[in-house]
C-alpha positions in Angstrom: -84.8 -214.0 -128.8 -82.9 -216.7 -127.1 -84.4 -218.8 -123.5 -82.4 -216.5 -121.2 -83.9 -213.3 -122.8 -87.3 -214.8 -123.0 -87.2 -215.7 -119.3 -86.4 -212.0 -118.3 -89.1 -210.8 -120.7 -91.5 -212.7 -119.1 -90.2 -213.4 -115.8 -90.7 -217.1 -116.1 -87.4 -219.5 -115.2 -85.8 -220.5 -118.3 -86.1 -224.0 -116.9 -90.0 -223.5 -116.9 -90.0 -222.7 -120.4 -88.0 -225.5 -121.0 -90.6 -227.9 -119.1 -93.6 -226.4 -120.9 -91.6 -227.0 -124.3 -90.7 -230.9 -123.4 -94.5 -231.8 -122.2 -96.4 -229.8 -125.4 -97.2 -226.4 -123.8 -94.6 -224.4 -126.0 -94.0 -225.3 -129.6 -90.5 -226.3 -130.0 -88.4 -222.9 -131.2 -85.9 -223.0 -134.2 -82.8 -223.3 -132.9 -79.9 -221.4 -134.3 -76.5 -222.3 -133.2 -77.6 -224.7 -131.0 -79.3 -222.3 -128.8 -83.2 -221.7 -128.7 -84.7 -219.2 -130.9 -87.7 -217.6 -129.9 -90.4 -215.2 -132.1 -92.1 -212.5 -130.3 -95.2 -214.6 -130.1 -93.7 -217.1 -127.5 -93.9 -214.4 -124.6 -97.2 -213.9 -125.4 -97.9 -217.6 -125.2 -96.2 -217.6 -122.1 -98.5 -214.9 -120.3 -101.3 -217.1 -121.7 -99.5 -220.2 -119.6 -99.4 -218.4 -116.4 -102.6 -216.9 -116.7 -103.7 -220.4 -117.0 -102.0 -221.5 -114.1 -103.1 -218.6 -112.1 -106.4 -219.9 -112.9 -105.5 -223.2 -111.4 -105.3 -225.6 -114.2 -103.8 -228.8 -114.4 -100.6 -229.3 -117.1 -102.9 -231.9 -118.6 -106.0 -229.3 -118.9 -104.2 -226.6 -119.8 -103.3 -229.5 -122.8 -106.9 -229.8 -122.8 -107.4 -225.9 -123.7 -105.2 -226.1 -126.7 -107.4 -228.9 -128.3 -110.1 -228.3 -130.5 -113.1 -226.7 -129.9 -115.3 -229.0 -127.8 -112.9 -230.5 -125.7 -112.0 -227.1 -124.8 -115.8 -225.9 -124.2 -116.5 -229.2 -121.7 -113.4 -228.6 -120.2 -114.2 -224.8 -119.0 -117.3 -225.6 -118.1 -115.9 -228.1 -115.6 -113.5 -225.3 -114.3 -115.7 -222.7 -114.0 -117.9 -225.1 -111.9 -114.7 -226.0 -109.8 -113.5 -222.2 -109.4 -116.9 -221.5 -107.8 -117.2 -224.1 -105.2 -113.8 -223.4 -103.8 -115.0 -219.7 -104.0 -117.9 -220.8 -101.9 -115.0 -223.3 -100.0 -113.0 -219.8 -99.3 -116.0 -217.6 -98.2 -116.8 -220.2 -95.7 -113.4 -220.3 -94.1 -113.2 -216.4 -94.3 -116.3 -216.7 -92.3 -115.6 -219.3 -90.3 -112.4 -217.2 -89.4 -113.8 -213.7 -88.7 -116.0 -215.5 -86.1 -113.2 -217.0 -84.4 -111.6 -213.7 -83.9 -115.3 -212.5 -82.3 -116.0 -215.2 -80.3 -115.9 -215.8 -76.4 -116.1 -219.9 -77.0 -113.2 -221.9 -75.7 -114.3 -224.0 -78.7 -116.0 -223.2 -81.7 -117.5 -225.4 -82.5 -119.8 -225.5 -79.8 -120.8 -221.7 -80.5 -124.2 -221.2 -81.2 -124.0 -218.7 -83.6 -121.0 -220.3 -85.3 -123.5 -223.8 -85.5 -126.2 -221.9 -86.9 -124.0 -220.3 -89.7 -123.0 -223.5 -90.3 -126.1 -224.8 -90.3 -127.0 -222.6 -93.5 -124.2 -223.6 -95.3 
């Protein structure tokens, strides 16, 4: 398939496939023409890129993924250990923001209940 049906296939801008080809994401495709060639396989690649992105990591990790095994295993663990403090980072703030619809405080921070909550963080 060629970049422009890839893109549609996958929903990704043609000039993000591009990218991900020029910094080692994508392999380079066969080009026919002088247009892009694509297998099948590249879309599937592709939903592994954004997944990957969703999953907020870096270009260079994301590099990091595609090595060999235990630079990939040190790697996730590092991730993982990341994803859960901002999950901790994002509870906080969802608390920290149902309270302020609640209180009666001109400010916050001087709350007593909003100090003790953030006393047990």
């Amino acid at each position: 398939m060629t970049i422009g049906q890839l893109a549609e296939a996958t929903g990704v801008p043609a000039s993000a496939i591009r990218f991900w080809e020029r910094h080692g994401l994508l392999p380079v495709p066969e080009r026919r023409s002088g247009q892009r060639r694509y297998a099948p396989e590249a879309a599937e690649r592709i939903v592994v890129l954004r997944t990957y992105q969703q999953a907020g990591l870096t270009l260079e990790e994301i590099r990091e993924f595609q090595r060999d095994q235990p630079h990939r295993q040190a790697m996730i663990r590092a991730k993982i250990t990341e994803i859960e403090q901002r999950t901790v980072d994002l509870r906080h703030a969802t608390q920290l923001l149902e309270h302020a619809l609640q209180c009666g405080e001109e400010d916050i921070v001087t709350c007593p209940r909003f100090r003790d909550t953030m006393a047990r963080w």
